[in-house]
C-alpha positions as CSV (number, residue, x, y, z in Angstrom):
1,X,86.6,79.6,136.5
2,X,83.3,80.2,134.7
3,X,84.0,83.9,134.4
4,X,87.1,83.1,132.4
5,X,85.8,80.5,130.3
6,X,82.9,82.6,129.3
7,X,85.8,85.6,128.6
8,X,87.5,83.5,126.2
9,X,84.5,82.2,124.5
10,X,83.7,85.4,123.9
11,X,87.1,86.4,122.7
12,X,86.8,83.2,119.9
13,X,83.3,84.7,119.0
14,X,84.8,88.2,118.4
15,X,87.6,86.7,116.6
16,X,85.4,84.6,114.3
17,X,82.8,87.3,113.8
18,X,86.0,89.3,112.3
19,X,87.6,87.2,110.4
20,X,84.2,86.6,109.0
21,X,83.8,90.2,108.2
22,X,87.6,90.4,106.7
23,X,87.6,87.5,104.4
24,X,86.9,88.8,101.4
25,X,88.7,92.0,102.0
26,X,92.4,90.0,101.0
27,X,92.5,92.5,97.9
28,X,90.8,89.9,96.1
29,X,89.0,90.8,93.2
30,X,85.2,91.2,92.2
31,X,83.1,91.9,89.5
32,X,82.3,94.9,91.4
33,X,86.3,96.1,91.7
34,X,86.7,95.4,88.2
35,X,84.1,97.9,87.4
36,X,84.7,100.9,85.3
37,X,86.9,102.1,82.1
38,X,90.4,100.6,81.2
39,X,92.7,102.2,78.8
40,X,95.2,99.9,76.6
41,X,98.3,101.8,78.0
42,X,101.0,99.0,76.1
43,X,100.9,96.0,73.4
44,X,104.0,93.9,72.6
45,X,103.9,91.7,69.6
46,X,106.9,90.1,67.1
47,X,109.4,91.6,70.3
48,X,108.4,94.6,70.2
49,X,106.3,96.8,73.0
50,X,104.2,100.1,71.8
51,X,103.4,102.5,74.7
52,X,100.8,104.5,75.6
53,X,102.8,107.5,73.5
54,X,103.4,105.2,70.8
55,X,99.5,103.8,70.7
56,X,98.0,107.8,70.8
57,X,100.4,108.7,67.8
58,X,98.5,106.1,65.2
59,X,95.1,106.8,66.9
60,X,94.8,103.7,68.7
61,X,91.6,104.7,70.8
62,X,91.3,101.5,72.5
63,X,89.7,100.4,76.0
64,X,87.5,97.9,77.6
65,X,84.5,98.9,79.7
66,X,83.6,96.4,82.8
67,X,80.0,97.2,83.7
68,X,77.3,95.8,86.2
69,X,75.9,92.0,85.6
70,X,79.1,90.6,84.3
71,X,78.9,92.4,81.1
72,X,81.5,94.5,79.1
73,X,82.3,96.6,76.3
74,X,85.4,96.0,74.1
75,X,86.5,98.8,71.8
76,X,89.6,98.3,69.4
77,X,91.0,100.7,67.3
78,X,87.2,102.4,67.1
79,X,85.7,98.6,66.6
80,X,83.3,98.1,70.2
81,X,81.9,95.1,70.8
82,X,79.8,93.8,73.8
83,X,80.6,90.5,75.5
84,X,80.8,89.2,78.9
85,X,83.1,88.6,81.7
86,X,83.8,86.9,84.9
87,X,86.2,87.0,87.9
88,X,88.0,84.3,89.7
89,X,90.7,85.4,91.8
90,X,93.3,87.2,90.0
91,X,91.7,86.1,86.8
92,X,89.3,88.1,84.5
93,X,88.1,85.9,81.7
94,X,86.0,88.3,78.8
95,X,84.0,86.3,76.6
96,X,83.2,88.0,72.7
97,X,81.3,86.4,70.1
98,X,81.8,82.7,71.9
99,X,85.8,83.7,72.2
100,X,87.4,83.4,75.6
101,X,90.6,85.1,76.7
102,X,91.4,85.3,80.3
103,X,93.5,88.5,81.5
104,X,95.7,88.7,84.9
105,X,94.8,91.3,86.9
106,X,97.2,93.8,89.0
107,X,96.4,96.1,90.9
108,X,94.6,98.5,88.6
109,X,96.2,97.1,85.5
110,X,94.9,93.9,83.8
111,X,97.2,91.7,80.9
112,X,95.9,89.8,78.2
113,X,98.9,87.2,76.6
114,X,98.5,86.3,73.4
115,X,96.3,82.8,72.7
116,X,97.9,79.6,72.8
117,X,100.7,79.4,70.3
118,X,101.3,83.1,69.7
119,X,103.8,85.7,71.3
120,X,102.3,88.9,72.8
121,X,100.6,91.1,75.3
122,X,98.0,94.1,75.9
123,X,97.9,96.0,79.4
124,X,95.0,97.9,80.0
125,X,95.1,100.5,83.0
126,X,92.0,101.5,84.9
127,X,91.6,105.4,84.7
C-alpha cells in the first residue's frame, strides 16, 4: 500500500513539475516573440484595402521594429519614430509620443483598427 501511494505521489509531482514547465508555452505571446521587424503588408481605410503590391507601387516603405526592453521603432512612409510597447496576451499596445494604440496579434501578423470613432486597419507581417 505504501509502495503505491508513494507511485502516485510521484506521478502528481511529475505531472505538476510539467505542467509547470508547459504553461507559458500555450502560444502565448511575449515581448521576446514579438521581437524583430514587421512589414505593413495591407491598410484599409474609406472601404477600401491597399496590398502589399499596391503599398510598394507609391513607395510606402513602412514597418515597425519590436526590440529588447519593451521598446520599438515605428517607421511610416520614411517618418521613424521610437516609442514603447507592451504585451498582454494577444494584445500588443505601442505607445508614441504619449499615444496609445493597441494591435491584435496573429500568428506572425499583428492589426492595428483605427481609433475610436474611425473606420480602418494596418496589418503588419513579421519577415
Amino acid at each position: 500500500m505504501r509502495k503505491a501511494l508513494v507511485g502516485i505521489l510521484t506521478l502528481l509531482l511529475m505531472l505538476s513539475l510539467l505542467t509547470a514547465c508547459t504553461a507559458n508555452n500555450s502560444g502565448g505571446n511575449t515581448a521576446t516573440t514579438l521581437t524583430g521587424k514587421y512589414m505593413l503588408v495591407s491598410i484599409t481605410a474609406e472601404g477600401e484595402t491597399h496590398d502589399e503590391a499596391a503599398l510598394a507601387a507609391i513607395g510606402a516603405d513602412s514597418f515597425m521594429e519590436f526590440l529588447d526592453e519593451g521598446k520599438c521603432s515605428f517607421t511610416f512612409f520614411g517618418d521613424a519614430q521610437e516609442g514603447m510597447f507592451t504585451v498582454d496576451g494577444s494584445s500588443v499596445t505601442v505607445t508614441i509620443d504619449g499615444e496609445g494604440l493597441t494591435g491584435k496579434v496573429e500568428g506572425n501578423k499583428i492589426t492595428f483598427d483605427a481609433p475610436d470613432g474611425e473606420e480602418g486597419s494596418m496589418v503588419f507581417e513579421k519577415k
